[in-house]
C-alpha positions as CSV (number, residue, x, y, z in Angstrom):
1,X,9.7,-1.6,-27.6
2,X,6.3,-1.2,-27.9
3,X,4.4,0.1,-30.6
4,X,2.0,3.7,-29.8
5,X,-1.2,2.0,-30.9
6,X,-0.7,-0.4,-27.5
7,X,-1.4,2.7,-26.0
8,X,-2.5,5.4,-27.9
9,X,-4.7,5.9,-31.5
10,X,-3.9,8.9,-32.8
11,X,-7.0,9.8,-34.6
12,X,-7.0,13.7,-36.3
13,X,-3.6,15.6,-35.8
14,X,-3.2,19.1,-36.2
15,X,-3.9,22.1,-34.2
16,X,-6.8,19.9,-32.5
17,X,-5.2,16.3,-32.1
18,X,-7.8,13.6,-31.3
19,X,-6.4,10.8,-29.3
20,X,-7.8,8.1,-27.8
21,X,-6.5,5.9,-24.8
22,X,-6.6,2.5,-24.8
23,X,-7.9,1.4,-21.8
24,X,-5.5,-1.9,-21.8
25,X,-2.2,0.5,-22.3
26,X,-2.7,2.6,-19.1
27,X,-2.5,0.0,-16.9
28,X,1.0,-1.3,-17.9
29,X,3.0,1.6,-16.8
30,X,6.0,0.8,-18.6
31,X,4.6,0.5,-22.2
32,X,2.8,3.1,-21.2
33,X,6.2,5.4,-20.6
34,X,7.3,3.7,-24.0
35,X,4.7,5.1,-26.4
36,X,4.3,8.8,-24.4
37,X,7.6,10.2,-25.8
38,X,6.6,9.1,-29.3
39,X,2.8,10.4,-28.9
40,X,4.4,13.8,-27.7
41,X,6.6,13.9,-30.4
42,X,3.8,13.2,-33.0
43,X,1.8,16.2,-31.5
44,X,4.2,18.6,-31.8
45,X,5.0,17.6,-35.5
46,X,1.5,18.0,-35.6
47,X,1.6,21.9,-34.2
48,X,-1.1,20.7,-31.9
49,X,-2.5,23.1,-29.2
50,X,-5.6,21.3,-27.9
51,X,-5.6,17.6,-27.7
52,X,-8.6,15.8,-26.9
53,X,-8.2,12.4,-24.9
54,X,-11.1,9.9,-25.5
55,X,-11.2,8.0,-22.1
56,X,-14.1,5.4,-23.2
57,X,-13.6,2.7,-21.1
58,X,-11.3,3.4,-18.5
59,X,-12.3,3.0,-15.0
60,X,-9.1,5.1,-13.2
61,X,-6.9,7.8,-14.7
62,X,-3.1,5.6,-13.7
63,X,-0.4,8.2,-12.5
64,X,1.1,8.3,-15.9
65,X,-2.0,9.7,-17.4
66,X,-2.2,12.4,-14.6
67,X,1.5,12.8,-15.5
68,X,1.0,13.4,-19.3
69,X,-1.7,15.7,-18.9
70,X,0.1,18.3,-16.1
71,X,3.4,18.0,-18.3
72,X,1.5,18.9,-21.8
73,X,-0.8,21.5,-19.8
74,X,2.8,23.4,-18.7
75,X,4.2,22.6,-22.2
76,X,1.1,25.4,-23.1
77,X,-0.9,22.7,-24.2
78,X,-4.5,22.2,-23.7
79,X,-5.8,19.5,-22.4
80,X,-10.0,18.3,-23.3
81,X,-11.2,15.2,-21.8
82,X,-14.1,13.1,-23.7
83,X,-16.3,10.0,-22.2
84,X,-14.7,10.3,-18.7
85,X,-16.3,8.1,-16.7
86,X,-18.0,9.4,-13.1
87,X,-14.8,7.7,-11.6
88,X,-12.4,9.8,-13.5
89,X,-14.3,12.9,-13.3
90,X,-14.2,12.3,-9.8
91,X,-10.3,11.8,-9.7
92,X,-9.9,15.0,-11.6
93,X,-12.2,17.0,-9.2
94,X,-10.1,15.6,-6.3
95,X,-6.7,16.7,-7.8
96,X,-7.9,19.5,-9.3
97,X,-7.1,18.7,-12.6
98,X,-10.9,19.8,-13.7
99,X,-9.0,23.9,-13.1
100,X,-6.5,23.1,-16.3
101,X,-8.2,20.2,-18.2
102,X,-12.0,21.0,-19.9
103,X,-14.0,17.8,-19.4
104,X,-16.5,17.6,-22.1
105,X,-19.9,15.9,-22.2
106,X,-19.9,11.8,-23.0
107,X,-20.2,11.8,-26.7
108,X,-20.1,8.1,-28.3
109,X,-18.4,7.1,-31.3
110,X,-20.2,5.7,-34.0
């Protein structure tokens, strides 16, 4: 079993949730699978209704990420995407994921 922070770091909860994605967690789809139940499950303990993704770092959004965000988005959910990279803004313009997720200027962590 594999723990969340392989995947995720849950960094503010509440009505805005802060999460970031760790770039090593996406690519192993089955840890991946693993930790998204439990980050769901934190979120909505959390009454979260926006959750930011910090994408720093990753090169390609894997299927399970596209997965998460379409299943939160029709769980009413809405979805901000932080630091994507030209590549992933690219992906989400091709899918048409930009229409239901907000992609927000790079903004670095200190």
């Amino acid at each position: 079993m594999s723990r969340i922070s392989d995947v995720f770091q849950v960094r503010e909860t509440g009505r805005l949730s802060v999460v970031r994605v760790n770039p090593e967690g996406v690519t192993d789809f089955e840890r991946f699978e693993q930790c998204r139940d439990e980050l769901l499950t934190i979120l909505k303990e959390a009454g979260c209704i926006v959750v930011r993704f910090d994408v720093e770092g990753i090169p390609f959004l894997a299927s399970g990420v596209l997965g998460l965000v379409v299943s939160m988005r029709n769980a009413g959910v809405d979805i901000q995407i932080q630091n994507a990279s030209e590549h992933v803004r690219d992906v989400l313009r091709i899918t048409r994921l930009d229409q239901l997720v907000e992609v927000l200027p790079e903004h670095k962590s200190s």
